[in-house]
N, C-alpha and C positions, 0 to 999 in steps of 0.2 A: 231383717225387717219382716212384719207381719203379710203375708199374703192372703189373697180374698178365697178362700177354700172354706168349704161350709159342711160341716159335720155329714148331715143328711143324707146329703148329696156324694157323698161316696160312697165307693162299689169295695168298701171295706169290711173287716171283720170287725163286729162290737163286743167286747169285753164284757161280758157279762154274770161273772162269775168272783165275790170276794176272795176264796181262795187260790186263784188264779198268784203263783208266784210274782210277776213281776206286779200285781196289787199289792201284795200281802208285804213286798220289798218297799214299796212307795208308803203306804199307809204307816209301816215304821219307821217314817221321818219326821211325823207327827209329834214323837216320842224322843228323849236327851237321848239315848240308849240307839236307838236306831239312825239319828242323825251323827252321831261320833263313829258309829260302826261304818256309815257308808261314806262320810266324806261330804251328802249333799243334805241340803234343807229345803223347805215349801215355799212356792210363792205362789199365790191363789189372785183370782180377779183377774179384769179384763187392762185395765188399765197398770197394776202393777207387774203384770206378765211384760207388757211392752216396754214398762221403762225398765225394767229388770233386762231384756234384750239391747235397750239402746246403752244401757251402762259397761255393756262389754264382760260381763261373767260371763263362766261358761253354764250354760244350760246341758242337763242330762235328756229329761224327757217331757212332754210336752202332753198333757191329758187334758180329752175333750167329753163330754158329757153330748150321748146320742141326741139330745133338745137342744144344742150350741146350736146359735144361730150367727155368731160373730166372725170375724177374721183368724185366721192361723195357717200354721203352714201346713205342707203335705204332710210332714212326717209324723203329725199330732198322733194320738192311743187314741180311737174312739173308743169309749166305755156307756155301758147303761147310767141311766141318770141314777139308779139305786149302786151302782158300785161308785159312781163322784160322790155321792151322797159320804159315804165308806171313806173316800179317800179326802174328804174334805175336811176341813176345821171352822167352816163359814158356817153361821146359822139360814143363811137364803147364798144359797152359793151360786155364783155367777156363769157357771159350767167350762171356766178352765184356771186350769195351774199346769206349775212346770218343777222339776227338782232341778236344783243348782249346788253347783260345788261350794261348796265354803271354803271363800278365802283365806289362807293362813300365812300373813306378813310375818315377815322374819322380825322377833324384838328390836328396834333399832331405835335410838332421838327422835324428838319431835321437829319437825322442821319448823313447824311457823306455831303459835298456840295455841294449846289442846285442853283436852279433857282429861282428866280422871276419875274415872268409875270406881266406890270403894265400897264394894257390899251392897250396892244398887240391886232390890230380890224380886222388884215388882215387873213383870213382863213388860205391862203398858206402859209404867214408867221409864223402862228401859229404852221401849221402842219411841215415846216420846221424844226423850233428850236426843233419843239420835236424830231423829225429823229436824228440832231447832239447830241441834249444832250442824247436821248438813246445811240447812237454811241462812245462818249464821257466820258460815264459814270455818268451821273447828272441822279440819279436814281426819284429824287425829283422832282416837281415841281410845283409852289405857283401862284395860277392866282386871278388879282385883274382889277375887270371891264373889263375883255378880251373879248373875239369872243369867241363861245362854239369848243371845242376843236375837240367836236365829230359830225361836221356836216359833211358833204359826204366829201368836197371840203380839209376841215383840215385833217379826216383820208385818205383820199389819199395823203396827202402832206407828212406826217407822215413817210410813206412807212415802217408800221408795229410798227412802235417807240412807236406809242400811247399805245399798249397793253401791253407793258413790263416798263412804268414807272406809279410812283405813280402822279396824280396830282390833289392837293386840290386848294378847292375854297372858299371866304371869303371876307369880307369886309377888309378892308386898315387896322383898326383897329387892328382886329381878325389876318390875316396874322403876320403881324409887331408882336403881343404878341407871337404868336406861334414861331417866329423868335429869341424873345429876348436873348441875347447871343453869336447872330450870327453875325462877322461882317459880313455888308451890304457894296456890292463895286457898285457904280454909275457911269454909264457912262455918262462920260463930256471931254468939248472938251479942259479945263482947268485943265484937272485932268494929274495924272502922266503918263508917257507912258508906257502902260501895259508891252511893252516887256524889258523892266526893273526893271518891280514891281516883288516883291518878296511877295509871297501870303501867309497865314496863312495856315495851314493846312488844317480848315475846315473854309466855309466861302458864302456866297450870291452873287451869281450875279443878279445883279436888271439889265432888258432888259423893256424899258419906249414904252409908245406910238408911233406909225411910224413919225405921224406929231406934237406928242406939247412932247416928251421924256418922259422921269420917273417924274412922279408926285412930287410936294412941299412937300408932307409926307413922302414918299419914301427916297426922297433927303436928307430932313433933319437928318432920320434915319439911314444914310448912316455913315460910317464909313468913307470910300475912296473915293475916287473920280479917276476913271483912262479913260485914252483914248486912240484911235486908232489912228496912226498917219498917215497921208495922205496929198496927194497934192494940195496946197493953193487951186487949181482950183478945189478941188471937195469937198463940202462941208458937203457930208453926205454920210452914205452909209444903206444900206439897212435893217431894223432891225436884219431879218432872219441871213444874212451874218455878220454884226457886231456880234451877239450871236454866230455865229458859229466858227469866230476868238476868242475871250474871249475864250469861252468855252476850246477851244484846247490849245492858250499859258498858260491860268490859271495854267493848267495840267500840262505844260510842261515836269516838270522834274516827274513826273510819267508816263508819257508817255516813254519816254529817259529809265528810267530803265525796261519798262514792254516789254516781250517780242512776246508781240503779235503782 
């Protein structure tokens, strides 16, 4: 938990220097390249620091910007506000973050109904889908040739979602076996309309590339095919928000009796 300790007010050393190694280590998680090398990734803000602590990852380190005036613990980095500035990916940045290991589940079945990422390239829509389907209950989620989930841009899109689901990563292959069993529902614009369709209990939703859809192998392996219905005159709609209609009518009638 967060404890009341306030930057200023310590009889600490400030970090004042970019090329200070453990900066120079931190700021390349910013980067694919430097988060694969270390194992951790960024969480920035005040409010996602916290719930990134109550979710139970493990946290590496914990930076505070010499103007923090907020809560954190003893063992925060304090740093000059021009080296957070360095270390940050916020455009008004909130003066802390933390680096976190990235979770890596072992390939395994879906327990209850999940997601499938196929080609999904757009950070914010990445980090989108995950906010609805944490929101939504898709505790799962299967990514194949996506965007890395954990770069600054996706975990802010997230807004917390990324620490509280499971999500593996795999070849087209390797997913699909892991899958086997499961039906696959494809969106198309020839398929049923969802808000008609009567879903299986437990079952896949496959969310395709922004600009060429769910992949030839995906499709094929698809069970359903269902679509969103919409006006002649608009001929698409945006990955993130498609996922996040699916996601909720799928549910429907779980939703309808839960009383949350």
């Amino acid at each position: 938990s967060l404890k009341g300790f306030f930057c200023c007010s310590w009889k600490k050393m400030i970090l004042t220097s970019r090329n200070n190694p453990l900066i120079k280590e931190t700021a390349a998680l910013k980067e694919k390249k430097g988060r694969k090398e270390q194992g951790f990734f960024l969480v920035e803000g005040v409010k996602m620091v916290s719930e990134c602590k109550r979710s139970g990852l493990e946290i590496g380190r914990t930076f505070v910007s010499e103007s923090y005036r907020g809560e954190t613990d003893e063992n925060a980095i304090c740093v000059s506000d021009e080296v957070f500035a360095f270390l940050s990916d916020e455009k008004t940045p909130q003066g802390i973050l933390c680096s976190v290991r990235i979770p890596k589940p072992s390939l395994c079945p879906p327990k209850e109904s999940c997601l499938l990422l196929d080609g999904v390239s757009d950070p914010g829509n990445m980090g989108a889908i995950i906010r609805t389907a944490n929101a939504a209950g898709y505790g799962e989620i299967y990514l194949v040739g996506c965007t890395d989930p954990y770069s600054p841009k996706s975990v802010r899109a997230s807004m917390s979602g990324v620490f509280f689901v499971n999500l593996y990563t795999g070849t087209r292959k390797e997913i699909l076996s892991a899958l086997t069993g499961v039906p696959i529902f494809a969106a198309d614009m020839d398929g049923e309309n969802i808000f008609s369709f009567s879903p299986p209990e437990k079952y896949v939703l496959a969310i395709g590339n922004e600009a060429n859809g769910i992949s030839e192998e995906v499709f094929k392996a698809a069970e359903y095919t269902i679509k969103i219905p919409m006006q002649a005159s608009q001929e698409s709609l945006n990955a993130a928000v498609s996922a996040g209609i699916a996601m909720y009518v799928l549910k429907r009638e779980q939703f309808i009796k839960s009383n949350r």
